[in-house]
C-alpha positions, 0 to 999 in steps of 0.5 A: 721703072726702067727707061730705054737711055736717051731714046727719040723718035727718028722723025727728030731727023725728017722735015720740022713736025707740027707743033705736039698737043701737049705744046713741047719743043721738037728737034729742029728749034731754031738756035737761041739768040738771046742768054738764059736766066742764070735759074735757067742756066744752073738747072739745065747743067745740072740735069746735064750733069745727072743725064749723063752720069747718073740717069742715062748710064742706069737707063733711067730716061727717055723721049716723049712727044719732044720732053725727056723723061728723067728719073733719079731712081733712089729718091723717086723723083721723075722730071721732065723737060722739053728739048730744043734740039735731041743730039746723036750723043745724048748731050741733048739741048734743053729748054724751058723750066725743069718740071716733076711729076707729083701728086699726078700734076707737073710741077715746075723744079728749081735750081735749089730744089734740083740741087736738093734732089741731086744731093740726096740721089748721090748720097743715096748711091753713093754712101758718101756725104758732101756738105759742101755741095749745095753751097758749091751750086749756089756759089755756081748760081751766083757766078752765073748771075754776076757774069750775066749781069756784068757791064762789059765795056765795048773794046778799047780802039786796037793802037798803032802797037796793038795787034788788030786781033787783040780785042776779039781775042780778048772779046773771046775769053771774056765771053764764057758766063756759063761755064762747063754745061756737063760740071754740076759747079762751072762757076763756083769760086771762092772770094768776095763778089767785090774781088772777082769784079775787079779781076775777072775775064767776063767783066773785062778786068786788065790791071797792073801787076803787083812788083816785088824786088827779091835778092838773086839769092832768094830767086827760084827759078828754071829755064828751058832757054838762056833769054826765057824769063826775059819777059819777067826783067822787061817789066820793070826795073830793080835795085842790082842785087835783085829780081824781078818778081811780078804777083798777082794782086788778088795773090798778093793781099792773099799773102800780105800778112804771111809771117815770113814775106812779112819778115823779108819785107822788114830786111829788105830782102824782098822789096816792094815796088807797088804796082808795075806801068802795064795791064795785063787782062784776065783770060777764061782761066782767070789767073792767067793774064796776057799783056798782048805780048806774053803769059803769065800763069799765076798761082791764086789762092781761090777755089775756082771750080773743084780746087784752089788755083795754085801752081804746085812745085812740082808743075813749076818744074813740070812746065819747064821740064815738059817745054825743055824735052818735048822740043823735038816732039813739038817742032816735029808736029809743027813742021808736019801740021803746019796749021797747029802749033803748041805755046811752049812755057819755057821759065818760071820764077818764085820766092825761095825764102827759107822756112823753119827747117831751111828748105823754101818755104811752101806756100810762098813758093808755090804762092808767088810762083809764075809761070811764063809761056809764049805769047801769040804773036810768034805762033800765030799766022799772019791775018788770023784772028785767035778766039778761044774754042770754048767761046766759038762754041757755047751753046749761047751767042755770049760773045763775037767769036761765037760760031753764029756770028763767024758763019754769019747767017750762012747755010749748011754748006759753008758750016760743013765746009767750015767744020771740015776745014777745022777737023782737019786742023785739030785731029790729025796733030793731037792723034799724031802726038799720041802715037807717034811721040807718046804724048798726050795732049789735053786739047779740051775747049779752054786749052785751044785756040781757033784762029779764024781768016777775014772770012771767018774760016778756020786758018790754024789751031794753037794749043795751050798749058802744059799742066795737063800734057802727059807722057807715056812712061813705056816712050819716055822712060829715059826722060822721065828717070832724069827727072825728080821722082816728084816731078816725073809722077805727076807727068804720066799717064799710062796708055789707056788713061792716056787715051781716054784723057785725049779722046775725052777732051778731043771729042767729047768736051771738044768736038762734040759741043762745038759739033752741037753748036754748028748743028744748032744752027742747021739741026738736019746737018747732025748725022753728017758732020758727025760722018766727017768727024768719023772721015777725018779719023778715017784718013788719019788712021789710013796713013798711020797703019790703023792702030787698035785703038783707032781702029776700035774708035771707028768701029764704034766703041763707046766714048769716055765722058769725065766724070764731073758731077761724081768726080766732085761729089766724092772730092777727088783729085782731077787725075783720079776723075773717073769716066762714064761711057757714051755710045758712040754716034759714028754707026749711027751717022748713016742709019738715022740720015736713012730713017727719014720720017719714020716715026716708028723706029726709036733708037738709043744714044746712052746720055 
C-alpha cells in the first residue's frame, strides 16, 4: 500500500465544514486550552516522530475525512488519528487516541503498544537492535507524568533587589512538561524520582549551591576577561591559598564517593564548606542555574534525553575560546541588529586534581567543571520581559508566557503583526552571522530568549549556549590553527552542515512550531504567516546579494528536519544526528490561500 505523503484536502484552508459522518476533527479546531494526559502526550510525539522520518519520507500517509492515515510498512500495522489542525509543513496536530486497523475494526493504540510497533519497524529497516529503547519511552512517559503532576508553587513576590521580569522568566523555563514534540525520549532521564523533584525546573526547584574550597594549585580555569570568574569568588568566602569552586549538589552526591575527591578531601586540598547563602533556579536545561544575576552551567552526570549532561574538557576551553574570538563578530551583530544580542561565557573553572599518570583527573575535571555565562541584566532592554521561546510556543498553555496568553484573545491581525515584528528580530542576525562571519548559530527553542514589552509584543531576541555554535573552517582558518586540535575539532562545522544546522534550528524547530502555535489560535492566517516568514528572507537576501543558498531557500528547496527518532535508535552522537528533508511550504503559501473551498484539489506537504 502506498499513500501520497501528508495529503488533505484543501477545504482544511476555506470556511469551518460541518462536522464529518464519521465524527473526525477538522483543520480549523480551536486551540486547546487545557494539557493532555501524559498517555495522550508520549503517542501523539511518537507518531510525530514516525510521520516525519519513518512514514511521511516513505510515502507511507495520508488524509482522510480529517484522520491521518499512518502505515508503518514492515510490520504491517495502519494507524489512525484525527487531526485538530493540518499543517502546511506536514507537522500536523493531533487529536485524540491513536487507533489501527484490525481484523477490520479500529482499535484504540496505546503509548506501550506504539512504542512496541516503533521498535520492531526500526529494527526491521534498520538491522540494528536497541534494547534501550522501550525503557528510554518509558523513563519519557514517566517524566511526562511527573511534570503534569508537580505542584508548582505560585511565584514568590519580585523584592525590592529583584528584576520584576524574574518571575515570568523563571515561570517560563519551569513551563516545558512535555518536551520536544518530534524527539520519540523528550523527558527521558536518569536518576531517582526523589532527586528530580528536588531539582527540576518544572517543579520549581531553586537551592543553594554546594561550595567546595580548592588550593589555587588544584584550580582549572580559562578567562576571556581579566574580572570573568568574578561571579564565582562573590559567592563565598575562602581560606587564602584557595578558590572557590561552586557543584551542583545533585553532582556533588554523584561524586562524593570519587576515590581521588575522597583523598583531596582527607589533605585538605580540597576543603568542603557545605551549602553556600543564595539559591540558584533550574532552568529548562536542568543544569544550568540562574541566580538572577549569572549562569552557571554545571556538568550533571544524569541521562537527559539522548546523553549524559556533562561539560567535556574540550567545551570548557570551547566556551571560552569561542566568547574570546568572536567578540568582534558578536559586537558587530550587535550594533547592526540592535534588538538581538548573544549572552557571552567568558570563564570556567574545575578541579585539577592529578590522577595515576599526573595529568588532571578526567572525570573530576569534567565533573566539577562550570561554566560562567552572563546574566540578563547587561543585555536585556529596558521594560521587557525575557520568556523562554520554546514556552512561547508549546503547543499547550503550560505556562504564562505562552503565545496565547501574550495576544491575549487578539485577532489575527495583532498575531501577524506580532509575528512580523518577531521574524524581524530573529532572522536577520542568525543569517547575517552565517554569511558574514561564518558563524553558525544554534538558535533552536531552548537556545532563545523572546523579550516581550507591557504589551506582550516582541522588543528584542537573546541567544544562549555556545556549546553548539560553530565556525566554518574556510572563515577561520587562522583561529582555529591556534587552538588545541581538540578543541578546535569539535567547533566546526563544514558549510553545508553549517547551513542545514542553522536552517534546521532556525525554522524547522523554531520558526515552524512557534508559527504552529500563532496559527492554532487563527488556523486560516497559515499560508500568510508563512508568506511573511518567506518576505523577511526575502529583504534580507535582497540587501545581502542574494547568496545561492538563500536563494535556493526561497525558491523552495526542501527544509532539513534533525533526525531525532533515527538519531536515537542507532545511538549516535548529536553531531553525527542525520536529516530528513521536508517540502518546503514557501511555494505552496500563495497556491493553497487560492484554493479557497475547492475540495477537490489534494496536495502534498511530505511529513
Amino acid at each position: 500500500m502506498s499513500l501520497p505523503t501528508g495529503t488533505f484536502p484543501a477545504q482544511s484552508w476555506g470556511p469551518p465544514a460541518p462536522p464529518s459522518p464519521s465524527g473526525a476533527a477538522l483543520a480549523g479546531a480551536a486551540a486547546p486550552t487545557g494539557l493532555p494526559s501524559a498517555d495522550q502526550a508520549v503517542t501523539h510525539t511518537l507518531l510525530n516522530c514516525l510521520l516525519r522520518e519513518v512514514s511521511g519520507p516513505e510515502h507511507q500517509t495520508a488524509v482522510v475525512d480529517g484522520n491521518l492515515l499512518l502505515r508503518l510498512p514492515r510490520r504491517g500495522v495502519l494507524l489512525r488519528v484525527a487531526l485538530r489542525r493540518a499543517s502546511l509543513l506536514g507537522a500536523h496536530r493531533f487529536t485524540g487516541p491513536v487507533t489501527e486497523q484490525r481484523d477490520g475494526r479500529w482499535v484504540g493504540v496505546d503509548w506501550p503498544r506504539l512504542a512496541e510497533y516503533t521498535h520492531a519497524e526500526l529494527f526491521l529497516r534498520t538491522g540494528v537492535s536497541n534494547e534501550e529503547f522501550l525503557e528510554q519511552i518509558a523513563s519519557s512517559h514517566e517524566g511526562v507524568s511527573a511534570a503534569i503532576a508537580a505542584e508548582r508553587p505560585a511565584p514568590a513576590p519580585v523584592g525590592d533587589q529583584s528584576p520584576k521580569w524574574l518571575a515570568g522568566y523563571l515561570a517560563s523555563e519551569r513551563s516545558l512538561l512535555f518536551g520536544h514534540r518530534f524527539h520519540p525520549t523528550p523527558k527521558a532521564r536518569g536518576g531517582d524520582l526523589s532527586d528530580w523533584s528536588a531539582y527540576a525546573p518544572e517543579t520549581a526547584a531553586a537551592f543553594p549551591l554546594r561550595h567546595l574550597a580548592v588550593r589555587e594549585h588544584l584550580v582549572a580555569e580559562e578567562t576571556a576577561r581579566p574580572d570573568a570568574a568574578a561571579p564565582l569568588d562573590r559567592l563565598g568566602d575562602v581560606p587564602d591559598g584557595y578558590r572557590l569552586l561552586p557543584v551542583h549538589p545533585w553532582q556533588y552526591d554523584l561524586l562524593r564517593d570519587h576515590p581521588g575527591l575522597r583523598a583531596a578531601l582527607d589533605r585538605a586540598d580540597v576543603v568542603d564548606l557545605g551549602t553556600g547563602r543564595s539559591p540558584f533556579a533550574a532552568t529548562a536545561s536542568v543544569r544550568t542555574l540562574y541566580d538572577g544575576g549569572t549562569f552557571l552551567k554545571f556538568s550533571l552526570n544524569i541521562r537527559i534525553t539522548n546523553c549524559l549532561r556533562k561539560n567535556a574538557s574540550y567545551e570548557l576551553s570551547g566556551a571560552v575560546a569561542l566568547t574570546r574570538v568572536l567578540e568582534g563578530a558578536l559586537d558587530d551583530l550587535a550594533v547592526r541588529f540592535p534588538g538581538s544580542a548573544v549572552l557571552r561565557e567568558p570563564a570556567y573553572r574545575s578541579l585539577a586534581l592529578p590522577g595515576p599518570d599526573g595529568r588532571p583527573d578526567l572525570a573530576l575535571l569534567e565533573g566539577f567543571g562550570v561554566i560562567v555565562r552572563e546574566g540578563l541584566a547587561g543585555r536585556l532592554r529596558p521594560g521587557t520581559t525575557p520568556l523562554l521561546a520554546g514556552a512561547v510556543a508549546d503547543e499547550y498553555p503550560t505556562g504564562p508566557g505562552h503565545i496565547s496568553r501574550l495576544l491575549d484573545g487578539a485577532g489575527p491581525e495583532r498575531a501577524l503583526q506580532w509575528w512580523g515584528a518577531y521574524l524581524r528580530l530573529l532572522l536577520p542576525p542568525v543569517l547575517a552571522a552565517y554569511f558574514d562571519h561564518g558563524l553558525v548559530l544554534e538558535p533552536h527553542l531552548q537556545n532563545v530568549l523572546v523579550c516581550v514589552d507591557e504589551d506582550g509584543m516582541p522588543a528584542q531576541v537573546l541567544f544562549r549556549d555556545l556549546e553548539g555554535t560553530k565556525l566554518l573552517p574556510e572563515r577561520h582558518a587562522d583561529t582555529l590553527a591556534a587552538l588545541p586540535p581538540e578543541v578546535a575539532g569539535p567547533m566546526t562545522y563544514d558549510a553545508q552542515r553549517g547551513w542545514d544546522r542553522v536552517i534546521y534550528c532556525l525554522l524547522v524547530n523554531h520558526v515552524a512550531e512557534l508559527l504552529a502555535a500563532l496559527a492554532d489560535l487563527h488556523p486560516h492566517t497559515e499560508p500568510a504567516l508563512w508568506s511573511q516568514v518567506r518576505s523577511t528572507l526575502r529583504e534580507f537576501a535582497t540587501a545581502h546579494g542574494c547568496p545561492p543558498r538563500l536563494s535556493a531557500l526561497l525558491a523552495g528547496v526542501p527544509l532539513p528536519a534533525k533526525a531525532n527518532l533515527l538519531t536515537r535508535w542507532e545511538r549516535k552522537a548529536d553531531r553525527d544526528a542525520g536529516y530528513v528533508r521536508l517540502t518546503s511550504p514557501f511555494p505552496l503559501t500563495e497556491h493553497v490561500r487560492d484554493l479557497g473551498a475547492r475540495p477537490d484539489v489534494p496536495w502534498s506537504a511530505a511529513g
